[in-house]
C-alpha positions, -999 to +999 in steps of 0.1 A: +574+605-143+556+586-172+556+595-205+525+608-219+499+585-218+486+565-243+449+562-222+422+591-230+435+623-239+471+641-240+485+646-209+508+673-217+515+708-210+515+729-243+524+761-253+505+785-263+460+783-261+446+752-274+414+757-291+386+740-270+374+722-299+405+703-292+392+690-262+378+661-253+349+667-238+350+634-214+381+633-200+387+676-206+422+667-221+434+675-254+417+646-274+438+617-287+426+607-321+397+631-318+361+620-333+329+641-337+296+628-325+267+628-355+243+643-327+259+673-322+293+677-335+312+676-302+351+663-299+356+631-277+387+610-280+385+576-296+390+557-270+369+574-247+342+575-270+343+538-278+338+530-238+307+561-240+290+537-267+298+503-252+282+508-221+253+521-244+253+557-225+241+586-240+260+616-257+277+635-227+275+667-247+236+666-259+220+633-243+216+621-280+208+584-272+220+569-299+246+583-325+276+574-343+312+592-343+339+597-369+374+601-374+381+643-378+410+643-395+416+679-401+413+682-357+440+655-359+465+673-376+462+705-359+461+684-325+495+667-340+513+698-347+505+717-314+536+728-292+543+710-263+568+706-236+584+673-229+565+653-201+599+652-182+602+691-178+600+687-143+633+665-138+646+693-164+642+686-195+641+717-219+629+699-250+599+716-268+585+704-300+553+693-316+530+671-302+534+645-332+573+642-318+568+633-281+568+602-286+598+595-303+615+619-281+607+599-252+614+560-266+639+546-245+658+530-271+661+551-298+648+592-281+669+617-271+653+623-235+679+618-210+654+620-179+628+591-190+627+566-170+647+533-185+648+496-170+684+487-153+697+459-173+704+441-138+668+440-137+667+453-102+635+469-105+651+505-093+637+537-115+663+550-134+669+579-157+682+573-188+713+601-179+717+587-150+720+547-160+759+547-163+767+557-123+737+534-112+753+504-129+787+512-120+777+525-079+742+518-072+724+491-084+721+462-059+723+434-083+758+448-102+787+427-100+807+437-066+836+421-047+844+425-012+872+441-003+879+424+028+889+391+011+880+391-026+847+376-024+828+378-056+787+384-061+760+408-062+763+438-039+729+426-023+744+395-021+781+409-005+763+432+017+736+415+033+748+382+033+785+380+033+794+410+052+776+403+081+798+369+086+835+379+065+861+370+086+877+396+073+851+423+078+866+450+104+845+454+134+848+475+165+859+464+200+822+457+216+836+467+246+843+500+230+881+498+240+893+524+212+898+496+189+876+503+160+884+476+134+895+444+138+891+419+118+860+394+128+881+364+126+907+383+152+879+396+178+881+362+198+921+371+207+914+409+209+886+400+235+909+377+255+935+407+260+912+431+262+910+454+290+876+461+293+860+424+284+843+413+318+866+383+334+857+361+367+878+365+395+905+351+400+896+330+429+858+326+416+868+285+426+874+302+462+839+310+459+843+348+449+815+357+421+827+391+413+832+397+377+852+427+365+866+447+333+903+431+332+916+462+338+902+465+366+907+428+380+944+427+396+933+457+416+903+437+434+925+407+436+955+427+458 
């Protein structure tokens, strides 16, 4: 989940009944630095306001066609010092405070909100909570440091698993005959097959002109 957005007003869940004078009356949030209209007195937040008078539109609340905004200072404050739930409350964070300490609460660097999102240092693009970085460095992230275990081959897990694995010598495979062998080493499948039971062979006498082709197992009892 984001943090509370820094675009119109606060997208947060507070506690307790906001006053609607609080409330922006564009975007029906609780208005980010709220300003009054000189028409009629009503709340907008700035930055919604500001796009209201660029595209030369007239006062949502009244139809004023022109007018002129300011700063309300005293709405600020009270805005500021509203109770509000931390925007990660859903992933389970229990932190209430006022408004005016969200966002320090949720900076990455320096908050103390374990379930905001943080970059992996790997750069592997993966969302990760903050509580949870350690294990996803350590066991999940695709681009940590990983050997394989098979023959001490050093890269990236992406790197080990996608591209290494698939052709390590060393990589334990099962029989593909499905002879009950389940891992043998890659490099050892081209002996395994030529003892095993169940690979296909040509008859014996297949020079004789006999095309049959058998399990090996199977082979000595069609040549008798």
């Amino acid at each position: 989940m984001a943090a509370c957005s820094k675009i119109g007003g606060y997208q947060c869940e507070f506690l307790g009944t906001v006053s609607e004078d609080f409330v922006c009356k564009h975007c029906k949030q609780v208005a980010r630095d709220p300003h009054v209209t000189s028409c009629c007195s009503e709340t907008f937040c700035q930055l919604c306001i500001t796009f209201i008078i660029k595209d030369k539109k007239p006062c949502q609340s009244c139809e004023t066609a022109e007018f002129f905004t300011t700063l309300n200072t005293k709405y600020q404050r009270r805005i500021l010092a509203l109770e509000v739930c931390c925007t990660e409350k859903d992933r389970g964070c229990e932190w209430t405070g006022k408004l005016e300490g969200l966002e320090a609460h949720l900076d990455v660097d320096t908050g103390d909100c374990e379930y905001v999102d943080v970059e992996c240092p790997n750069k592997c693009e993966q969302p990760v909570e903050k509580r949870n970085l350690n294990t996803h460095l350590a066991n999940c992230c695709p681009k940590r440091e990983f050997t394989c275990q098979h023959c001490n081959f050093k890269a990236t897990y992406e790197i080990v698993s996608n591209d290494h694995w698939p052709q390590c010598s060393f990589y334990p495979v099962p029989c593909p005959n499905a002879c009950g062998i389940q891992a043998i080493e890659r490099g050892d499948l081209e002996a395994h097959l030529s003892q095993c039971p169940l690979e296909e062979v040509e008859c014996d006498f297949s020079h004789a002109g006999c095309n049959t082709k058998l399990p090996r197992q199977d082979m000595e009892r069609h040549t008798e």
